[in-house]
MIMITOR-49984 format. One record per residue: residue in three letters; z, x, y negated of N, C-alpha, C, O in turn. Coordinates in steps of 0.1 Angstrom, whole numbers, plus 5000, padded with zeros to 4 digits. Layout:
BEGIN
ALAZXYZXYZXYZXY/...
This chain:
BEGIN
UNK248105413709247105303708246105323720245405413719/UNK246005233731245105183743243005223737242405193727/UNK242805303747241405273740240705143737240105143726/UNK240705013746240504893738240904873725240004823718/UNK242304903717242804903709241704943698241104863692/UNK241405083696240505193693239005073688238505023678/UNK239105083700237305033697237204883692236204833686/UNK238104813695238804693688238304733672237404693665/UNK239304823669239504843653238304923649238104923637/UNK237404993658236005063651235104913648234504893638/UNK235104823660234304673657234704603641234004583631/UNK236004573643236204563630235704623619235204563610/UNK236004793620235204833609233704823602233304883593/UNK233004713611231504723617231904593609231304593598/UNK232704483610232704313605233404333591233804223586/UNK233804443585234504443576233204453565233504403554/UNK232004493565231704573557231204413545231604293547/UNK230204463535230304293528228904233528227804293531/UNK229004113525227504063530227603933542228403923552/UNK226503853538226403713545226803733558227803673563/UNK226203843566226103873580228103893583228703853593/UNK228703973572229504023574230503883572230803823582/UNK230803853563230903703561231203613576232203563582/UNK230003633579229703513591230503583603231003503611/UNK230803703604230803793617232703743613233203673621/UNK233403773601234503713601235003633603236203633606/UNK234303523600234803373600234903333620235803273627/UNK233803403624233703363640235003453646235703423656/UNK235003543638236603653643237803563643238903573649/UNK237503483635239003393626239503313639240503313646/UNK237803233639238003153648238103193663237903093670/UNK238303253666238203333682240003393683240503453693/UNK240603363672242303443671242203583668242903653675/UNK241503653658241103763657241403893670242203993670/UNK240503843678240303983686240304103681241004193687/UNK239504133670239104223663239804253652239804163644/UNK240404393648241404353636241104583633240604683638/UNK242004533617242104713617242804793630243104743641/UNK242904893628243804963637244704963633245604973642/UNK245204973622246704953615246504823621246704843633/UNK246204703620246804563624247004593640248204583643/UNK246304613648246404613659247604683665248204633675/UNK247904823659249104893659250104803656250904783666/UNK250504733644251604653640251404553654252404573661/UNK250604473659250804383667251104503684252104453690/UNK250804593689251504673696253204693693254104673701/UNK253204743682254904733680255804583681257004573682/UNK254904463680255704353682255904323694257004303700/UNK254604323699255104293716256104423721256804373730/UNK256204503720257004613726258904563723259804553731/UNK258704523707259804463704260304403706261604403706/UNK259004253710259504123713259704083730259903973735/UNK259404223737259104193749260704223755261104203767/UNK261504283745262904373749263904183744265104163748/UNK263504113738264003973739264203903748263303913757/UNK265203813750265603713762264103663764263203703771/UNK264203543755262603453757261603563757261703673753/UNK260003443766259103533768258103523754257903403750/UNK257403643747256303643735255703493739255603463751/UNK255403393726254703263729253303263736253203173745/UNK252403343734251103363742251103373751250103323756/UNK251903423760252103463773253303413781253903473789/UNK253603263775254703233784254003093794252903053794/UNK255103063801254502943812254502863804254902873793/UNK253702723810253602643805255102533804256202543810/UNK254902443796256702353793256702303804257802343810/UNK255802223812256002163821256202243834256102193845/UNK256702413833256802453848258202493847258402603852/UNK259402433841260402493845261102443852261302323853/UNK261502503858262002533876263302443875263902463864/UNK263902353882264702273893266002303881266102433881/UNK266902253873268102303870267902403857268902433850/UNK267002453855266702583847266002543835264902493838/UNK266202563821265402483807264502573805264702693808/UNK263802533802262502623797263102663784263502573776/UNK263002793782263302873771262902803756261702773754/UNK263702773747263402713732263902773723265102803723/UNK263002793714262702923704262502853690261402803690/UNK263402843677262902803666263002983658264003053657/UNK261902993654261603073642261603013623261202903618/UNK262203123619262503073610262503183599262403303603/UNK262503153584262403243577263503183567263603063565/UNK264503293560265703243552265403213540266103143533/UNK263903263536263503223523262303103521261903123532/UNK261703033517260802953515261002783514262002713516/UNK259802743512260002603511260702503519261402413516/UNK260302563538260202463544262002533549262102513561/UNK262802583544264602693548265002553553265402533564/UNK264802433541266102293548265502243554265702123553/UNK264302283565264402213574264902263585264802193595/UNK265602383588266302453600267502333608267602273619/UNK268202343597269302233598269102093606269902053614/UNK268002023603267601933607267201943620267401853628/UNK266402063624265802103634266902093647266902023657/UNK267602173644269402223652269402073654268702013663/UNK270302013644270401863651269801843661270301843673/UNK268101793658267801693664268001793679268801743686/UNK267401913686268102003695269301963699269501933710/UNK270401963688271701993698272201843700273201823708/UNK271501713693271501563699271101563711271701493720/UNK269701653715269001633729269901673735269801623746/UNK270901753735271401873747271001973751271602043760/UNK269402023742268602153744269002253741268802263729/UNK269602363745270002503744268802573737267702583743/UNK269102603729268002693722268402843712269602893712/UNK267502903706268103043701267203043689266103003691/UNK267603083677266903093664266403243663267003343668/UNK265303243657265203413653264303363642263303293641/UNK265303473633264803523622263603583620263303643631/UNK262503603610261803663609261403703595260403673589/UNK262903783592262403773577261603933573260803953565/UNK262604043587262404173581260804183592260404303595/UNK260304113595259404133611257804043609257203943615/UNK257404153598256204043595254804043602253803983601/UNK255304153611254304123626254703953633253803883637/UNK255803923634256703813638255903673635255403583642/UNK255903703619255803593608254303573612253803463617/UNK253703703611251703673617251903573627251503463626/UNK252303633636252203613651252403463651251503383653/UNK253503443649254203273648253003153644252703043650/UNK252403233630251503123623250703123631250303013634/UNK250003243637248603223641249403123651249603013646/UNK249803133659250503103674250202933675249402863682/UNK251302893663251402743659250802723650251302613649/UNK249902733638249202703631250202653622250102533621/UNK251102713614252102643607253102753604253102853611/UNK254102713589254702793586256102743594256502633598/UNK256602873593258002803600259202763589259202793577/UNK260202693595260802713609259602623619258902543614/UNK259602673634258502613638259502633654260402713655/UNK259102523664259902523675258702553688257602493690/UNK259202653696258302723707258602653719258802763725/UNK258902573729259302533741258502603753257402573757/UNK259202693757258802813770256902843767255802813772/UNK257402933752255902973747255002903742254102973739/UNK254702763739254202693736254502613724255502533723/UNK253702623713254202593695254302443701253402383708/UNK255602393695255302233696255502183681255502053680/UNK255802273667256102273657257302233648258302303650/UNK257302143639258602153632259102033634258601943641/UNK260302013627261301883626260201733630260501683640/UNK259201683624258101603628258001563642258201463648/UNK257501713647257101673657258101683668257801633679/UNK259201723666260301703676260801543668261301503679/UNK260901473662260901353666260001263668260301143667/UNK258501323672257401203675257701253691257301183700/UNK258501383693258201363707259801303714259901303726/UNK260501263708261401163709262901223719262701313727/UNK263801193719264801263726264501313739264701423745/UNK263701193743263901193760262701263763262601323774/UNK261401263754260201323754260501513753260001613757/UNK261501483746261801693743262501723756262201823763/UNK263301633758264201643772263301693786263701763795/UNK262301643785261301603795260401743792259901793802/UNK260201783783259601923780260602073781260202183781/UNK261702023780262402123779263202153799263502263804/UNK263202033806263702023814263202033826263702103835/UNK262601983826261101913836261101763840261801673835/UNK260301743849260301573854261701583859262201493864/
C-alpha cells in the first residue's frame, strides 16, 4: 500500500468517527467519489486495478474518451454483468441490440469480483449489466437504444 494510500485511510479514520460533523464530512466524501476510504477498501481497490489492468480493455476511469478512436480501430466495449439479480434478462437484449450495430464487444462477469461490482456502480451510477464504450458508462439496454444504431456506431467508431 502507496503512502497516499496510508494517509488516505488514516483521513478516513478521522471522517468515520459519529456525529453531525462526521455526518457531514461523509456525505462530501460520497460526493467527491470517495477519495477517502478504509485501508482495507483502498487495498481491495489496489488489487482491482492490478487485476483489471492485466485485461484487454482499459479500467473505465482512465480510458480515452468515445470520441477518440483512431481511423479503422473501435473503441473498446465492455458490458459488465452479474449472473444473478433483477436486471440478468437484460444481458441478452443488450448483445442484440450490439451485435445489430456490428459493435464488437466483450462481457465480464463480475460475480466472484466485488471490487469489480463497486467500481462499475460508482463508475456508471447504475447496477449492471451496464455498457462501457472505450471507459466511458453509457449504461444499460435504454440507453443504447436512445442512442440509436447509428448513434452507438458513431461512438463506437468515430466520425
Amino acid at each position: 500500500m502507496s503512502l497516499i494510500d496510508r494517509v488516505r485511510g488514516k483521513a478516513w479514520a478521522v471522517l468515520d468517527r459519529p456525529g453531525k460533523l462526521g455526518e457531514v464530512a461523509r456525505s462530501v466524501n460520497d460526493a467527491l467519489g470517495r477519495p477517502l476510504a478504509s485501508e482495507e477498501e483502498l487495498a481491495d481497490r489496489a488489487r482491482f486495478a492490478q487485476r483489471y489492468q492485466g485485461a484487454a480493455a482499459p479500467p473505465p476511469a482512465a480510458a480515452a474518451p468515445a470520441t477518440a478512436a483512431s481511423a479503422g480501430e473501435p473503441a473498446p466495449v465492455v458490458v459488465y454483468t452479474l449472473a444473478e439479480g433483477k436486471r440478468r434478462s437484460e444481458l441478452p437484449k443488450i448483445q442484440q441490440l450490439l451485435d445489430d450495430a456490428g459493435v464488437p464487444y466483450r462481457v465480464m462477469a463480475m460475480d466472484d469480483d466485488p471490487a469489480a461490482q463497486a467500481a462499475v456502480r460508482r463508475d456508471a451510477n447504475m447496477k449492471p449489466p451496464v455498457v462501457f464504450i472505450a471507459g466511458d458508462p453509457v449504461g444499460g439496454r435504454e440507453a443504447l437504444v436512445n442512442l440509436g444504431r447509428d448513434g452507438l456506431r458513431k461512438r463506437v467508431f468515430g466520425a
